[in-house]
N, C-alpha and C positions, 0 to 999 in steps of 0.2 A: 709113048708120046707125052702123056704125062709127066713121066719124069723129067725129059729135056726139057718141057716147057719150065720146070720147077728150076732147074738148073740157069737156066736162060734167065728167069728173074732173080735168083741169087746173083749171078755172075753183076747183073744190070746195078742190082742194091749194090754190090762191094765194090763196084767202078764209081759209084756214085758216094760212097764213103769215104775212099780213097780221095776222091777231087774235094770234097767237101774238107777233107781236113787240110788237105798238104793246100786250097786255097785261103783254112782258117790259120796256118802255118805263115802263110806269106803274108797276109796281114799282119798282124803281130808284127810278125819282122819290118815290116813298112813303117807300122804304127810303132818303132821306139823311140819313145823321146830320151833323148840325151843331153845330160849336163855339159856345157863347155863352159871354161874359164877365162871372164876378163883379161884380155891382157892390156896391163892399167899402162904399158908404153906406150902402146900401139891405137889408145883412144883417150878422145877426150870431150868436154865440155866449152863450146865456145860462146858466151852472151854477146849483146848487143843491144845496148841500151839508149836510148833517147832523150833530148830533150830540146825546152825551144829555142834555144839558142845553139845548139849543136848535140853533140851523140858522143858515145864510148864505147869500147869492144875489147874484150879480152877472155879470158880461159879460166878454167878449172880443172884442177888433177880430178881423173877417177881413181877411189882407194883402192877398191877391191867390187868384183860382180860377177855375177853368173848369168847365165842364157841357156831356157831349155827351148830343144828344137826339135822337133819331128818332122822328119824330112827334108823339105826345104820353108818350114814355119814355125816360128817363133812363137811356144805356147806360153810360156812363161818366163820369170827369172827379175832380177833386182841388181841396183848396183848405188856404190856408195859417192859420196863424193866431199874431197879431203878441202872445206872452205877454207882453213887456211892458207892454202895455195892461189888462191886467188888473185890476178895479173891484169893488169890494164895494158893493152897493147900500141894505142894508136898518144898515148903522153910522152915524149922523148926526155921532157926536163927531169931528170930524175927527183929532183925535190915536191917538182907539182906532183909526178907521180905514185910517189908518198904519198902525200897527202891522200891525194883520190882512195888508193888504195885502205888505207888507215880509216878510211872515212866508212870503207863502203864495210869494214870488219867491226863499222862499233854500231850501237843498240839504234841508230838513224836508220841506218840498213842490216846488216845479215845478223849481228848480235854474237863475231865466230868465237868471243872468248866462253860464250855459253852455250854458243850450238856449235860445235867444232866440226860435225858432218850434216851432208844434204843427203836423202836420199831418194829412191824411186824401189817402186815395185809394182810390178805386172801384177793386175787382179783379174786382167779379162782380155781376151785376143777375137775379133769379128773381122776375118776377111786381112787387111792392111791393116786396121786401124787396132791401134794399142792403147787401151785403159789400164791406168795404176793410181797408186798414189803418192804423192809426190811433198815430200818434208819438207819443210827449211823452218829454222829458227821454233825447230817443234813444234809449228803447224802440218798438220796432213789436209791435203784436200784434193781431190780427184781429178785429173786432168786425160782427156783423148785427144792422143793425133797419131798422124799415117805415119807407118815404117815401111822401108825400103831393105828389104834383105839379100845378101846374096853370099854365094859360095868361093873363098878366092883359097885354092888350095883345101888344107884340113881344116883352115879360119871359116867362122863366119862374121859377117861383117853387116852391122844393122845402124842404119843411119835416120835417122828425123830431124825434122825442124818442127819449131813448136814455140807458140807465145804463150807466154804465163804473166798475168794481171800481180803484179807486186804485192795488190793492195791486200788479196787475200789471205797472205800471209802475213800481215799485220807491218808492211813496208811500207810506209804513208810521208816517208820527209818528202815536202815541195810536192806534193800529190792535190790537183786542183779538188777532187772529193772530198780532202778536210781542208783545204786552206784555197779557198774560190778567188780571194783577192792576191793571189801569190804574183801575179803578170808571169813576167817572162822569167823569172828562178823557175818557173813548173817543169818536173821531168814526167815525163808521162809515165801511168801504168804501167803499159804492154810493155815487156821486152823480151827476146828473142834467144831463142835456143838452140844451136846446131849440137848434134849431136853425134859422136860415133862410137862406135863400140864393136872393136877385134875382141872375138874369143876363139879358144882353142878345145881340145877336149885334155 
């Protein structure tokens, strides 16, 4: 009697060994975060800027970036962005849009002949919302907002919107903060961020 009983709690321990691993087995496996690769065609950078007598919008190349994901969340990853690419979309004169453009690449705004890339990097992921830091003109300073992630094929594909205050980066032309008596040349701080980003593995 004894011995069946002994055998009955062996059998009960190595069932319970057995679930125990091949459950710490399939986590693991759930748990891989995987590197995918920017694909810099297939995403981009779109601004939207403002001011008091009207607004601007146009794009940015991404150079190169990466996306780690686990599962279906985005734990990490960075990506670069080529400022000299930089487009105004909604100017048709070609000449004014020169200009604009020219304007927005010299030390008034982005400064691209000494900072030739923007970038971002994931420092922290809570839920939706994504904390990184976010370059330009060789300023870093931290910025949060929501991402929307999803699965389309082997792609993933992680989208936001997000305003960033110019000023923090040391972008102050026609910014009522230094220039209070500006009227109506003022372009406001905030502007506007659409963002997309296809990666692959």
């Amino acid at each position: 009697m004894k011995t069946m009983k002994y055998y009955a709690i062996a059998l009960v321990a190595a069932l319970s060994l057995n679930v125990a691993t091949a459950t710490e087995k399939t986590n693991k496996k759930a748990n891989k975060v995987v590197s995918y690769k920017v694909d810099v065609a297939k995403s981009n950078v779109k601004w939207h800027a403002k001011k008091v007598t009207g607004e601007h919008m146009g794009s940015v190349n991404i150079s190169d970036g990466a996306l780690m994901v686990d599962g279906t969340k985005i734990t990490g990853g960075s990506f670069n962005m080529d400022m000299n690419s930089i487009v105004c979309t909604d100017i048709t004169d070609a000449t004014m849009n020169g200009k604009l453009i020219g304007h927005l690449k010299s030390d008034d705004f982005f400064s691209v002949a000494k900072n030739p890339k923007a970038a971002f990097k994931i420092t922290k992921v809570e839920g939706n919302n994504v904390t990184g830091n976010m370059t330009i003109k060789g300023i870093t300073n931290s910025i949060t907002f929501p991402v929307v992630m999803k699965m389309e094929g082997k792609n993933v594909v992680a989208t936001a919107k997000m305003m960033l205050d110019r000023t923090k980066w040391d972008i102050r032309y026609n910014s009522k903060k230094f220039f209070e008596s500006i009227g109506d040349k003022a372009i406001y701080d905030d502007f506007e961020i659409d963002l997309t980003l296809t990666a692959a593995k």
